[in-house]
VOSE-379323 format. One line per 3 residues: number of its first residue (from 1); their letters; for each residue z, x, y of N, C-alpha, C, O. Coordinates in steps of 0.2 Angstrom, whole numbers, padded with zeros to 4 digits. Example, Ala and Ser with C-alpha at 12.3 -4.5 7.8 and 13.67 -1.06 7.14 Angstrom:
2
1	as	0039,0066,-0028,0039,0062,-0022,0039,0066,-0016,0042,0071,-0017 | 0035,0064,-0011,0036,0068,-0005,0039,0064,0000,0040,0067,0006
***
This chain:
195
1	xxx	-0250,-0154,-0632,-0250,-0159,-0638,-0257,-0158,-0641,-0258,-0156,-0647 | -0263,-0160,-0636,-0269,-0157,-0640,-0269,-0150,-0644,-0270,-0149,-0650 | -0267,-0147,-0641,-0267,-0138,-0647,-0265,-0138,-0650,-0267,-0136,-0655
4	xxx	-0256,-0141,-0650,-0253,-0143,-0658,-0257,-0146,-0664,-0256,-0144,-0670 | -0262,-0150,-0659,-0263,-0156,-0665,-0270,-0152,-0668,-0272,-0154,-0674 | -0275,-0146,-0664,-0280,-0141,-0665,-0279,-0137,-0671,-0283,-0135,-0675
7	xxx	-0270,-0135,-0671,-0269,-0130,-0672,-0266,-0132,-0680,-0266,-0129,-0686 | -0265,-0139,-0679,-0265,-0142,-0686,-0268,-0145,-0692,-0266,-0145,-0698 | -0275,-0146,-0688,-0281,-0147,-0690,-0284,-0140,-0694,-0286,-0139,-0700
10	xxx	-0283,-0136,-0688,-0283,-0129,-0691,-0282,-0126,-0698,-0287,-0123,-0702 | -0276,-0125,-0700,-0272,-0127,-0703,-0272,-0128,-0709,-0270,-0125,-0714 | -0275,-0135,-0709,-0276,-0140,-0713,-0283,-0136,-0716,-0284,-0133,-0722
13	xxx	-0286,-0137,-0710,-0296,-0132,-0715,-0294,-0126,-0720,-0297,-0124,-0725 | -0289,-0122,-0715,-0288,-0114,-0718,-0285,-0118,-0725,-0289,-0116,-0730 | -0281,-0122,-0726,-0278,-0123,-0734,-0284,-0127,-0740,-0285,-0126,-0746
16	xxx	-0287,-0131,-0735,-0292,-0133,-0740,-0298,-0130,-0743,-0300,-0131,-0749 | -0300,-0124,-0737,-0303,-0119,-0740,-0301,-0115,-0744,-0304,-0115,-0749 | -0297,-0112,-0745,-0292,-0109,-0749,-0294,-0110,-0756,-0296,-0108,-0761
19	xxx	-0290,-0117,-0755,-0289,-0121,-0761,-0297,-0123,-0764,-0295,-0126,-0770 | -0301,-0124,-0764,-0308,-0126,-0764,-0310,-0119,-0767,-0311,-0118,-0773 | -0311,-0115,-0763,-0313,-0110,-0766,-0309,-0105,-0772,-0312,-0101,-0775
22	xxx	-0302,-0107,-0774,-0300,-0106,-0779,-0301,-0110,-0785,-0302,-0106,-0790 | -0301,-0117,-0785,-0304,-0120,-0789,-0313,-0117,-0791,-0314,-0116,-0797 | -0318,-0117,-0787,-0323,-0117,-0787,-0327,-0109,-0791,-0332,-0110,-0794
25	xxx	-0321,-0102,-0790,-0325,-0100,-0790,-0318,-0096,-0794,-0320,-0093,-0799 | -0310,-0097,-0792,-0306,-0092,-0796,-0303,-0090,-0791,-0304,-0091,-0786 | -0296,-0087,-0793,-0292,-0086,-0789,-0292,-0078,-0786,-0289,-0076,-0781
28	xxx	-0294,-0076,-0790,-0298,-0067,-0791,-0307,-0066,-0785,-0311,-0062,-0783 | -0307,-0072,-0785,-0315,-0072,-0784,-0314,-0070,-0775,-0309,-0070,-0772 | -0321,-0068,-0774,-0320,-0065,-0768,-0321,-0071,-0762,-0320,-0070,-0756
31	xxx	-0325,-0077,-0764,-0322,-0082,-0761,-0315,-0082,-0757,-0314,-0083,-0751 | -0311,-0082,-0765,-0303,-0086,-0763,-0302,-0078,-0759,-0298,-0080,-0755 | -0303,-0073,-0759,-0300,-0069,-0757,-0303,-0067,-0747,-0302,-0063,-0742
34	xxx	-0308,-0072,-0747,-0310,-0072,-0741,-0308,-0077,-0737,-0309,-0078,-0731 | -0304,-0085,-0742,-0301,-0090,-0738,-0296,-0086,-0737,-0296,-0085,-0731 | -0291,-0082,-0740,-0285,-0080,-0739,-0283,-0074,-0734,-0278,-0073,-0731
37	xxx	-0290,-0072,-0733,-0289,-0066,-0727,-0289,-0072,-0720,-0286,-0071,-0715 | -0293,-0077,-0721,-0292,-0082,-0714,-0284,-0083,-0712,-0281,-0081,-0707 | -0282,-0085,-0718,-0275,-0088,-0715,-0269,-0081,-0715,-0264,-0081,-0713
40	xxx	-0271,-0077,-0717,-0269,-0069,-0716,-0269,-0069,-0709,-0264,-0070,-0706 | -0277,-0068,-0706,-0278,-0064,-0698,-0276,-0068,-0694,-0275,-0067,-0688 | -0274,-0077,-0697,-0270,-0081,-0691,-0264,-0081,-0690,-0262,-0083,-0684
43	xxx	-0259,-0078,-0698,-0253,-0078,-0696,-0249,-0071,-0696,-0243,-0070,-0695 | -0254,-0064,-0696,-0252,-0057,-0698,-0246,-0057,-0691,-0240,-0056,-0692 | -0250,-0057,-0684,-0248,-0054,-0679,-0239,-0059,-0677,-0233,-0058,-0674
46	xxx	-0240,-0064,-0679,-0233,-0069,-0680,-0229,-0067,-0683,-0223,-0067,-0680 | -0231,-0066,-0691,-0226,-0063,-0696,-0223,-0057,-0692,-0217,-0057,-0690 | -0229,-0051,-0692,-0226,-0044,-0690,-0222,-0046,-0685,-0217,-0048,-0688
49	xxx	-0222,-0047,-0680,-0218,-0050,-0673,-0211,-0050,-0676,-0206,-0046,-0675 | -0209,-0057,-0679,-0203,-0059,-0683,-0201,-0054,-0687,-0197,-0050,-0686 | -0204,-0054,-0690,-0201,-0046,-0696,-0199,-0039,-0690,-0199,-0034,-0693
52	xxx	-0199,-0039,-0685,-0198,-0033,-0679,-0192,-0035,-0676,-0187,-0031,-0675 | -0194,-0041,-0675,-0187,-0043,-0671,-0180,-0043,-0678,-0174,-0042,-0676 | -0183,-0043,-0684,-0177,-0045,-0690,-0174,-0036,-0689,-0168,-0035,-0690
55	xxx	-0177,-0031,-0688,-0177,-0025,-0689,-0184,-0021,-0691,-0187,-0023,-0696 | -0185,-0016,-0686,-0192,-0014,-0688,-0189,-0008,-0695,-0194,-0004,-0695 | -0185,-0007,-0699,-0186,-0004,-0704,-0189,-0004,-0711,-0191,0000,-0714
58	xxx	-0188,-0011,-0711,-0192,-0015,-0717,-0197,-0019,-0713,-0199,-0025,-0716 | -0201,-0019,-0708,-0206,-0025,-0704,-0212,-0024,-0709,-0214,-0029,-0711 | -0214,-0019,-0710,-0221,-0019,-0715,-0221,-0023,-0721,-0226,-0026,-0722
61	xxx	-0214,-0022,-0726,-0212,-0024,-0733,-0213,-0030,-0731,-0218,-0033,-0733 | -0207,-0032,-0725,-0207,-0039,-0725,-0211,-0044,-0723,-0210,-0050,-0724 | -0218,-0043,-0719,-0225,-0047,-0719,-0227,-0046,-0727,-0228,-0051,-0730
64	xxx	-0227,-0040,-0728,-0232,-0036,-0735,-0229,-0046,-0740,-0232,-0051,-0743 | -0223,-0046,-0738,-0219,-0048,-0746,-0218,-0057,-0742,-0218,-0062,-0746 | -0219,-0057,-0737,-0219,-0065,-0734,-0227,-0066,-0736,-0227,-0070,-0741
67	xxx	-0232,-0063,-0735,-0239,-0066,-0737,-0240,-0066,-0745,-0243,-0071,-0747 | -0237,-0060,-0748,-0236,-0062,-0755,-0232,-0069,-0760,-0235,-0072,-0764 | -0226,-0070,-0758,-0224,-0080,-0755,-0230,-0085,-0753,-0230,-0090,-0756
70	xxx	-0233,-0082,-0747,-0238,-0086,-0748,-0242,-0088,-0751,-0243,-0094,-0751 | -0247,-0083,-0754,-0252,-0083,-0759,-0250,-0087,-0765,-0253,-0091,-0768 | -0244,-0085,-0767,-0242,-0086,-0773,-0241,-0095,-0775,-0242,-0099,-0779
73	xxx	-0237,-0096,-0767,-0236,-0104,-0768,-0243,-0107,-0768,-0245,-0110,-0773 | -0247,-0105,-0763,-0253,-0108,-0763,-0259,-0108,-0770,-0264,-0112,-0771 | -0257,-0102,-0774,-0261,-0101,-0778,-0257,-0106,-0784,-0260,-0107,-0789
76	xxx	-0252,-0108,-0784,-0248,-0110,-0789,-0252,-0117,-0789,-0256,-0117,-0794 | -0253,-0122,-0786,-0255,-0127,-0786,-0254,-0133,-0790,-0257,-0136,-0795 | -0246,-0133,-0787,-0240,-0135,-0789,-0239,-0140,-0784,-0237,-0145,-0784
79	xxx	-0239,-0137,-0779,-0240,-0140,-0773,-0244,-0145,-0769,-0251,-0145,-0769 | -0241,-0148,-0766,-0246,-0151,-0760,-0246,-0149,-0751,-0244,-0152,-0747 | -0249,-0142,-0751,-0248,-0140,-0744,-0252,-0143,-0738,-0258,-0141,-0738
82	xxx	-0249,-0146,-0734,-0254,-0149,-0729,-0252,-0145,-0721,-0255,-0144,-0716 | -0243,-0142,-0723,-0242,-0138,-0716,-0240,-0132,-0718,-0236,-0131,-0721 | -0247,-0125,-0715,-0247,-0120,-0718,-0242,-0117,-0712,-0240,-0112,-0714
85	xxx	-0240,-0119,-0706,-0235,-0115,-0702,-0229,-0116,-0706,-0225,-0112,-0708 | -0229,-0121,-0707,-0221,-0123,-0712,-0219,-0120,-0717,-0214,-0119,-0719 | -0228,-0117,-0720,-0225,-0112,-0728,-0226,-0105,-0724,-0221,-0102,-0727
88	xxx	-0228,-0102,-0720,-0227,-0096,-0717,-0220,-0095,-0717,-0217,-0091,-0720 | -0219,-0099,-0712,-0210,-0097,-0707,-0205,-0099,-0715,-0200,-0096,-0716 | -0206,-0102,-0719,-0201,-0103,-0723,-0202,-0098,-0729,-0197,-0097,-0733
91	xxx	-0209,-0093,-0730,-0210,-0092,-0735,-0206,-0084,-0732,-0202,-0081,-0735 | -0207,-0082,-0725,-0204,-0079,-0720,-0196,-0079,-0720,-0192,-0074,-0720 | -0194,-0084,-0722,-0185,-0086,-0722,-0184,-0082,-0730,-0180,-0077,-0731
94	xxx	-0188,-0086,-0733,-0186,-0082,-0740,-0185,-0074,-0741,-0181,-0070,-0742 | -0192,-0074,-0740,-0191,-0066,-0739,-0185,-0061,-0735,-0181,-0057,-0737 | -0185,-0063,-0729,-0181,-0059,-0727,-0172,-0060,-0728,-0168,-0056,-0726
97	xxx	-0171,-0067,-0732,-0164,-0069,-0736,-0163,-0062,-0741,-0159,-0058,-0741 | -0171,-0063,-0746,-0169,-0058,-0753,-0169,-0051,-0748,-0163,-0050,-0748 | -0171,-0047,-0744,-0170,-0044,-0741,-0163,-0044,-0735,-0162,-0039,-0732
100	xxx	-0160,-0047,-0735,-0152,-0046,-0732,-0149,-0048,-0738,-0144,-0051,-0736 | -0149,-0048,-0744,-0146,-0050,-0747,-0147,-0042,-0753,-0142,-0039,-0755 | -0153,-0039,-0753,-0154,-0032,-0755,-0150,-0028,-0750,-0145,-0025,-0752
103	xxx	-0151,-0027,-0745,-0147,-0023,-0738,-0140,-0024,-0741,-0137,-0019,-0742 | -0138,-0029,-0742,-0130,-0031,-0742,-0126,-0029,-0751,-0120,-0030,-0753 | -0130,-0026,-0755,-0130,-0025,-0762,-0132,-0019,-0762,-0132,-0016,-0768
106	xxx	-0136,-0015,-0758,-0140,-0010,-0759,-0136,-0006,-0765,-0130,-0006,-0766 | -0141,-0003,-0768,-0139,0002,-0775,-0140,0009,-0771,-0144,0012,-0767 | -0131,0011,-0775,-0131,0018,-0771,-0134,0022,-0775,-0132,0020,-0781
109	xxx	-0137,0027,-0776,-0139,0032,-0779,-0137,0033,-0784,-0131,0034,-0783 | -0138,0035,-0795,-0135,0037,-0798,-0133,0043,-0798,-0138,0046,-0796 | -0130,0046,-0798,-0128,0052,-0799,-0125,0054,-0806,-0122,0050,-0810
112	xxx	-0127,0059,-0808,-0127,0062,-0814,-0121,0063,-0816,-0118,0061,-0821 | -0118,0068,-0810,-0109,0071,-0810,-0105,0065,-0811,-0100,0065,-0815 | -0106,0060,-0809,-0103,0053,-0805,-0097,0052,-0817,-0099,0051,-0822
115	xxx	-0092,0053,-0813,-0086,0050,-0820,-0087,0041,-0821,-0088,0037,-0817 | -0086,0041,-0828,-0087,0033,-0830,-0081,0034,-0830,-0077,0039,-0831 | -0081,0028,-0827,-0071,0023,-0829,-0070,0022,-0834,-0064,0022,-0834
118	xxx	-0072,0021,-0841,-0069,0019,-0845,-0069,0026,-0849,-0064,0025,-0853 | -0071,0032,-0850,-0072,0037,-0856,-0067,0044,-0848,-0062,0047,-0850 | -0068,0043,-0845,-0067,0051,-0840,-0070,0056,-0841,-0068,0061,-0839
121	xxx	-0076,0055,-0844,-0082,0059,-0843,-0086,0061,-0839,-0086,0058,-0834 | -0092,0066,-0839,-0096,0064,-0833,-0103,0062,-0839,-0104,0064,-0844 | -0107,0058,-0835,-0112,0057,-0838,-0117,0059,-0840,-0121,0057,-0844
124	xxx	-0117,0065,-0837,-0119,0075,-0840,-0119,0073,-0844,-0123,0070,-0848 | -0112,0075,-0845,-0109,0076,-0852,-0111,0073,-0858,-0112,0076,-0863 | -0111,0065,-0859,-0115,0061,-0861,-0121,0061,-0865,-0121,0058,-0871
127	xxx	-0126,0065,-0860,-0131,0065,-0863,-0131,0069,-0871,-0133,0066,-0877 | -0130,0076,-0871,-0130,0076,-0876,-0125,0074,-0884,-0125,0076,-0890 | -0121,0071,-0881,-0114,0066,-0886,-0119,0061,-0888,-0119,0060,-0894
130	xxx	-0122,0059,-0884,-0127,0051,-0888,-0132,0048,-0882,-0130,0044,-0877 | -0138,0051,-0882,-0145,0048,-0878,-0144,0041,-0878,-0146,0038,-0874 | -0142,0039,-0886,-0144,0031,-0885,-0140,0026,-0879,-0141,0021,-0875
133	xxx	-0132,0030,-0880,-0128,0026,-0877,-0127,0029,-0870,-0123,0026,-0867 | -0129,0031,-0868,-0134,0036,-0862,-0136,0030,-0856,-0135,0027,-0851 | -0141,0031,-0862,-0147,0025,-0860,-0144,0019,-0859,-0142,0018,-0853
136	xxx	-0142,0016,-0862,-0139,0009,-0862,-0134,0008,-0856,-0133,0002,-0853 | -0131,0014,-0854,-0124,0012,-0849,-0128,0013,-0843,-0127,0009,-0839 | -0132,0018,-0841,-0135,0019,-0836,-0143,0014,-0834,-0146,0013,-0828
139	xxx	-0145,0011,-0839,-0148,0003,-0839,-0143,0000,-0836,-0143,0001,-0830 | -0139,-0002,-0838,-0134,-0008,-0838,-0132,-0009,-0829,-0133,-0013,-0825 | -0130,-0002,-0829,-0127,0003,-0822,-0132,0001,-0816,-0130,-0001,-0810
142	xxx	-0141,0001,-0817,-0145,0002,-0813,-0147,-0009,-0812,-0149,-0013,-0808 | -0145,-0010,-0818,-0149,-0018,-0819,-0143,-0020,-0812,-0145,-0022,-0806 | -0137,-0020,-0814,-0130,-0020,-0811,-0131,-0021,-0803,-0130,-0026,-0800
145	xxx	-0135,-0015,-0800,-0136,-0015,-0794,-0143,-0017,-0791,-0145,-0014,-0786 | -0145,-0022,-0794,-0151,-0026,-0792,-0147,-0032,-0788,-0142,-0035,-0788 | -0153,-0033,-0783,-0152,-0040,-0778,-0151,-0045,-0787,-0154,-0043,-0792
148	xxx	-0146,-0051,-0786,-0145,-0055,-0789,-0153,-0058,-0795,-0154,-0058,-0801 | -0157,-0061,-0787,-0163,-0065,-0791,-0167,-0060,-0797,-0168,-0062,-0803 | -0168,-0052,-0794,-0172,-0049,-0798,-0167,-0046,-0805,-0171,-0046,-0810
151	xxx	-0163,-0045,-0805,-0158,-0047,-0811,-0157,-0050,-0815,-0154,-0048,-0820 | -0159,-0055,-0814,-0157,-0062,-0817,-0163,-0061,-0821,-0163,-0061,-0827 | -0169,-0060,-0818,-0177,-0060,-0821,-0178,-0055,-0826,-0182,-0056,-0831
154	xxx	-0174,-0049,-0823,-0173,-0042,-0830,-0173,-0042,-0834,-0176,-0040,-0838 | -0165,-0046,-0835,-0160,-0049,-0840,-0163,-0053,-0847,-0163,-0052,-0853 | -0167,-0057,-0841,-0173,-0062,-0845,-0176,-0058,-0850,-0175,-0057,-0856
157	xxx	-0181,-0054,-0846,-0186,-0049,-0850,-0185,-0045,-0855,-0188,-0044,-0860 | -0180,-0043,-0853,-0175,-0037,-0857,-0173,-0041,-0865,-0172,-0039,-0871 | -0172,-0048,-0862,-0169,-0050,-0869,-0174,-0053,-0872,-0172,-0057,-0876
160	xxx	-0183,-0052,-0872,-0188,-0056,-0873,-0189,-0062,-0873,-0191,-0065,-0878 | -0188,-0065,-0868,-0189,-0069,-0865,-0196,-0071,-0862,-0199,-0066,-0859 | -0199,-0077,-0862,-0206,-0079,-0859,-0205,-0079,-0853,-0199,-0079,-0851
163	xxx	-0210,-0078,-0848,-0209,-0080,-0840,-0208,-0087,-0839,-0206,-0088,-0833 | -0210,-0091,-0842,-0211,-0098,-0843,-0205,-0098,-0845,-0201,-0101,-0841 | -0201,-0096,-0851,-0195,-0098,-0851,-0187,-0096,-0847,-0181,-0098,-0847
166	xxx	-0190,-0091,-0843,-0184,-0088,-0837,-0184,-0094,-0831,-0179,-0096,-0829 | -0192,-0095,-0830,-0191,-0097,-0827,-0190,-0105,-0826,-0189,-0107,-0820 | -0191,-0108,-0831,-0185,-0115,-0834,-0179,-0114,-0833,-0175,-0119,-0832
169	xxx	-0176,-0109,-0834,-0170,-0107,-0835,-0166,-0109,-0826,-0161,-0113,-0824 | -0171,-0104,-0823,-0168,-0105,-0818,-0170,-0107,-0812,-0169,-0104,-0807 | -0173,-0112,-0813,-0177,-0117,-0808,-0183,-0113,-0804,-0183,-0114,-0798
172	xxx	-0187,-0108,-0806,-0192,-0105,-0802,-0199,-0107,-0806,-0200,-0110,-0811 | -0205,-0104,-0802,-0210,-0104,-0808,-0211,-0097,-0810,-0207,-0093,-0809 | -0217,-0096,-0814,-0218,-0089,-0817,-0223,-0085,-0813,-0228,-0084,-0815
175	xxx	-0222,-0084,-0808,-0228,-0082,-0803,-0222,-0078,-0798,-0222,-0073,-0795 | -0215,-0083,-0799,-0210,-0079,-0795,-0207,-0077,-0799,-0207,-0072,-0796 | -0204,-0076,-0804,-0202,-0072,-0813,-0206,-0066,-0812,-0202,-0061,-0810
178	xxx	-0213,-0064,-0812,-0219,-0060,-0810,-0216,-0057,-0804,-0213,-0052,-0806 | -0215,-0059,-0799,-0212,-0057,-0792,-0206,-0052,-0794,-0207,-0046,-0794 | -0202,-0056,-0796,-0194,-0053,-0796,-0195,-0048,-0801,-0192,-0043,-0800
181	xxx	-0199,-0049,-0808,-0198,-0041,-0810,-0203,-0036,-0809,-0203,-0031,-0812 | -0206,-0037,-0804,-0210,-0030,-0800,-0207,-0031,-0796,-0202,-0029,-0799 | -0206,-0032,-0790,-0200,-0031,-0784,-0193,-0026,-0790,-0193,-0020,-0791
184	xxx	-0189,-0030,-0793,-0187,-0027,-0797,-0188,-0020,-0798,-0186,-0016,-0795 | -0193,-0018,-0806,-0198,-0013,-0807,-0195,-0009,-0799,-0190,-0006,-0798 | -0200,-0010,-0794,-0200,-0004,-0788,-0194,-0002,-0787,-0193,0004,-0787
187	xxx	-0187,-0007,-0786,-0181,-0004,-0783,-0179,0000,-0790,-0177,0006,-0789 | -0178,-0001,-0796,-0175,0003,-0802,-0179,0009,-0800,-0176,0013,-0796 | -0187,0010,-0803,-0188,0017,-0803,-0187,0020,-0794,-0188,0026,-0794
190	xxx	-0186,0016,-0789,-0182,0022,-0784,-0178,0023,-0784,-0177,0028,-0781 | -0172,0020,-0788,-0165,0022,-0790,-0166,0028,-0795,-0162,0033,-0794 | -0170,0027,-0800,-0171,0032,-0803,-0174,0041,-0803,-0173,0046,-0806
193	xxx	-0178,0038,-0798,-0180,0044,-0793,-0177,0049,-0788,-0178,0055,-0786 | -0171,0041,-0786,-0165,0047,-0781,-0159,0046,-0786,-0153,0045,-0784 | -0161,0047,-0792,-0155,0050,-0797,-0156,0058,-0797,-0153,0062,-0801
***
């Protein structure tokens, strides 16, 4: 019971410091980036751990993209965090959902040969009939095969959309808008890479 209640106090410091030195000095300053390495080196060996047992194929991504969650709610200071195991292990659930939920949607590779359904052509063929309309089906095709969240975020941008305003849209803030279209960003241009 005492270590519980140590390990909360803990906890507790790790967040206020955090947060103090983000107000104080910036959230770029090397201050906040020396509170954030604390609560890093206390929960790195936990997360990797969990993210091993989830499957060690993605265990790296999925600490790398669980402390990025974290950082990000903490820096949002939108929040009132006072239980930082609370925001690990959940910030850890998120992560590894959009990650079976990517697994379970994965984008299979474009291929060039690959016939549209609606014309009976190859998309070879395509290119030189009309680059623009090219472009446009094979966007559409790669946006298409996006995990849901970062789709939705694309969709947004694509249509010049604010991050402020995507993210009113669809109950997130612009910190996670920023998230889903880099995550995004990386999965497109791998698809377009194993094209």
């Amino acid at each position: 019971m005492q270590t519980q209640q140590n390990d909360t106090a803990q906890d507790r410091q790790l967040v206020t410091d955090y947060q103090t030195a983000v107000t104080e000095f910036g959230q770029n300053s090397t201050q906040a980036q020396d509170a954030f390495k604390a609560i890093f080196d206390r929960y790195y060996k936990t997360v990797k751990a969990f993210a091993y047992n989830k499957g060690s194929g993605y265990a790296e991504e999925l600490t790398q993209e669980t402390f990025l969650t974290v950082w990000l709610r903490l820096s949002s200071g939108r929040e009132n965090i006072t239980y930082l195991r609370g925001l690990v292990s959940h910030s850890f659930r998120c992560e590894y959902a959009d990650l079976a939920d990517y697994q379970q949607h994965r984008p299979t590779p474009l291929s060039l040969d690959r016939e549209q359904e609606t014309e009976g052509t190859t998309l070879l063929n395509l290119i030189g009939e009309d680059e623009k309309q090219f472009s446009v089906t094979v966007a559409q095709d790669l946006l298409n095969q996006l995990p849901n969240r970062y789709r939705l975020a694309w969709e947004g941008k694509l249509a010049g959309k604010s991050y402020q305003k995507i993210a009113e849209e669809h109950g997130w803030n612009e910190n996670i808008v920023k998230k889903y279209i880099s995550k995004g960003k990386q999965l497109l241009q791998g698809m377009v890479v194993a094209a």
